[in-house]
C-alpha positions, 0 to 999 in steps of 0.5 A, a space after each residue: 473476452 478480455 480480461 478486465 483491468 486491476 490497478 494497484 498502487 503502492 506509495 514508497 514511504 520507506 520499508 513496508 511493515 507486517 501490517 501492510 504485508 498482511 492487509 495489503 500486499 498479501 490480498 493483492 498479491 493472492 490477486 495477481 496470481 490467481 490470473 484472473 485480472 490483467 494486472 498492473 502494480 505501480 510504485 507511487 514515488 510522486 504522491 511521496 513528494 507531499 512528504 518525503 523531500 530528500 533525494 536520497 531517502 525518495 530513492 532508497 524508498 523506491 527501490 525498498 517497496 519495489 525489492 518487497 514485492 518482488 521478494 514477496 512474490 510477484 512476478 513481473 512476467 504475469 503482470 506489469 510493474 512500473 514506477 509512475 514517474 516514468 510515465 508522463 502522460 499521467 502528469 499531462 492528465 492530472 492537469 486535465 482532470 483538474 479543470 473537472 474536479 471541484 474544489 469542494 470535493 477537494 475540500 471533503 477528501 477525508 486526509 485534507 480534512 483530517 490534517 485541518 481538524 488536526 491544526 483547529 484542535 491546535 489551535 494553528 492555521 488551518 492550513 499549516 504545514 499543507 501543500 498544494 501536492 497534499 491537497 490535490 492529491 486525489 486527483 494524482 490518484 485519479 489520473 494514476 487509476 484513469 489513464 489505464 481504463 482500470 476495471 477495479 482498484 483493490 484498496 483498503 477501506 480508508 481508500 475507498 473515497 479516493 474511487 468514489 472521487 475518481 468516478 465523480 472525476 470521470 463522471 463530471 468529463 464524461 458529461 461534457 465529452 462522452 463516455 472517453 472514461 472507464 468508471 472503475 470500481 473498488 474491491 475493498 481489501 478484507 485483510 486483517 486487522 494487523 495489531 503493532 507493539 503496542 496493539 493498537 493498529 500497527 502503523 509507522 505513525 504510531 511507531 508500533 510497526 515491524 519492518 518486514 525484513 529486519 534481520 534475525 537479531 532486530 526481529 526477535 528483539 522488536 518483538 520483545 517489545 509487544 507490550 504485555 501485562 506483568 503476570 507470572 509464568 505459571 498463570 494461565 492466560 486466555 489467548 484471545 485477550 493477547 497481542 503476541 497471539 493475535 500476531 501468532 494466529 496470522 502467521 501460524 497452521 491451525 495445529 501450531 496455533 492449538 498447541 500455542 492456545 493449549 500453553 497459555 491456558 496451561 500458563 506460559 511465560 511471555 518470554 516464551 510466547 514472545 520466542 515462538 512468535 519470532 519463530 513462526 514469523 521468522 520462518 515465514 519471512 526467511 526465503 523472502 528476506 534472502 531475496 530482498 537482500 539479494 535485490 537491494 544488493 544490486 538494484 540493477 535488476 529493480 531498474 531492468 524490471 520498472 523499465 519494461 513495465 514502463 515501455 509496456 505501459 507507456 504506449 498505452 498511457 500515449 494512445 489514450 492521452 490522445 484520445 482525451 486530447 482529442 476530445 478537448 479540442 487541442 488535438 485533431 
């Protein structure tokens, strides 16, 4: 019996952050090395072009989320890693598609009506500052999750309508064709809530997040920016009613973390709680940030890696293009 399809997408908007490695990269990378799906993980960099408009800044981000992962551990002998502009066919079914997406689903996709809610309240046009890219994007996604048959699409659960619409897509074309597309299901990450500086959700948005690979000096002096209150060494802390601890808890053993949680009822100074986070947390990172320098010194061995997962993929996205063509009558 073959094993069924998992689809994970990573958009290159510059190096990814603490958060995004603890709620995302890390629940799927658990997943590619567990063998238990066929998997595939691409490099998103045209969904970017809604946003990022600088050549330069486009390619250095690409190859940054493509170093991290690597770097973080997944190997590209046991699953497939390819950039998604290298595949076409995936442009060719994004305008198929959106001759079976309605405009009102469109119009519901939960970013588009953010940003529009978000020009009301500023009392701007309310479709200012949106382009067409921003605007169809979950169709791009749909063709990027329904080209490859995929079974299941790990997401978070800020993602899970983009699923809902590709299988409201499919739907719609299975209708009129027949069963040409697979339905795929989203498997909701359960990845923590990562808190940033500030400790509210950390985000780039936010400009609360830490960069995954920030040398030594960075790190440490970036987390000496959690925000904490005023109270003195000697004052004992409750640990659960603490950003630096939150953040220690995910990084840290059980023993690490009793010891830590004994010293702030004892009374510790944030001084030192900030010290013994950047040490765990630099601890961790340490042989992963060598091989992220080591990869973005010669990018060479990036370019090799997308370039066989593309030739593995490509086949693929070819001979399932023509079977959609074939069903909507512009191929024999």
């Amino acid at each position: 019996m073959s094993k069924k399809i998992s689809l994970t997408g990573i958009k290159p908007t510059g190096m990814p952050h603490l958060g995004n490695y603890l709620g995302a990269i890390k629940p799927a990378l658990d997943m590619a090395n567990s063998g238990d799906y066929e998997g595939y993980y691409f490099i998103a960099d045209y969904h970017s072009l809604t946003t990022v408009h600088k050549a330069d800044t486009l390619r250095e981000y690409i190859y940054e989320v493509a170093a991290t992962w690597l770097a973080l551990g997944l190997d590209p002998s046991k699953v497939t890693l390819y950039q998604q502009s290298h595949i076409p066919e995936i442009m060719e079914l994004n305008w198929i598609l959106s001759c079976f997406s309605a405009k009102g689903l469109m119009n519901r996709a939960h970013v588009y009506k953010a940003l529009t809610h978000n020009n009301e309240v500023d009392k701007r046009d309310t479709d200012h500052g949106i382009n067409m890219g921003i605007y169809t994007y979950p169709i791009l996604m749909s063709a990027d999750i329904l080209f490859l048959k995929s079974n299941i699409v790990p997401v978070g659960s800020d993602q899970l309508q983009h699923i809902e619409i590709a299988r409201d897509i499919a739907n719609a074309f299975n209708h009129v064709y027949g069963d040409v597309f697979t339905l795929p299901e989203a498997k909701a990450q359960e990845g923590a809530l990562v808190p940033g500086l500030d400790g509210r959700k950390m985000s780039k948005s936010y400009d609360n997040h830490i960069p995954l690979f920030l040398p030594e000096k960075k790190l440490r002096k970036t987390i000496n920016k959690i925000t904490t209150d005023s109270s003195e060494p000697s004052v004992p802390k409750d640990p659960n009613n603490s950003v630096v601890f939150d953040f220690y808890k995910l990084f840290a053993t059980e023993a690490q973390i009793a010891e830590l949680d004994a010293w702030y009822r004892r009374g510790i100074g944030w001084g030192e709680a900030k010290l013994e986070l950047f040490n765990v947390v630099n601890e961790n990172l340490k042989g992963p940030r060598e091989k992220y320098t080591e990869l973005m010194a010669d990018k060479s061995k990036i370019d090799l890696i997308l370039q066989e997962g593309a030739d593995r993929v490509r086949p693929k996205a070819q001979e399932f293009l023509k079977e959609v063509k074939k069903a909507i009558g512009v191929l024999n």
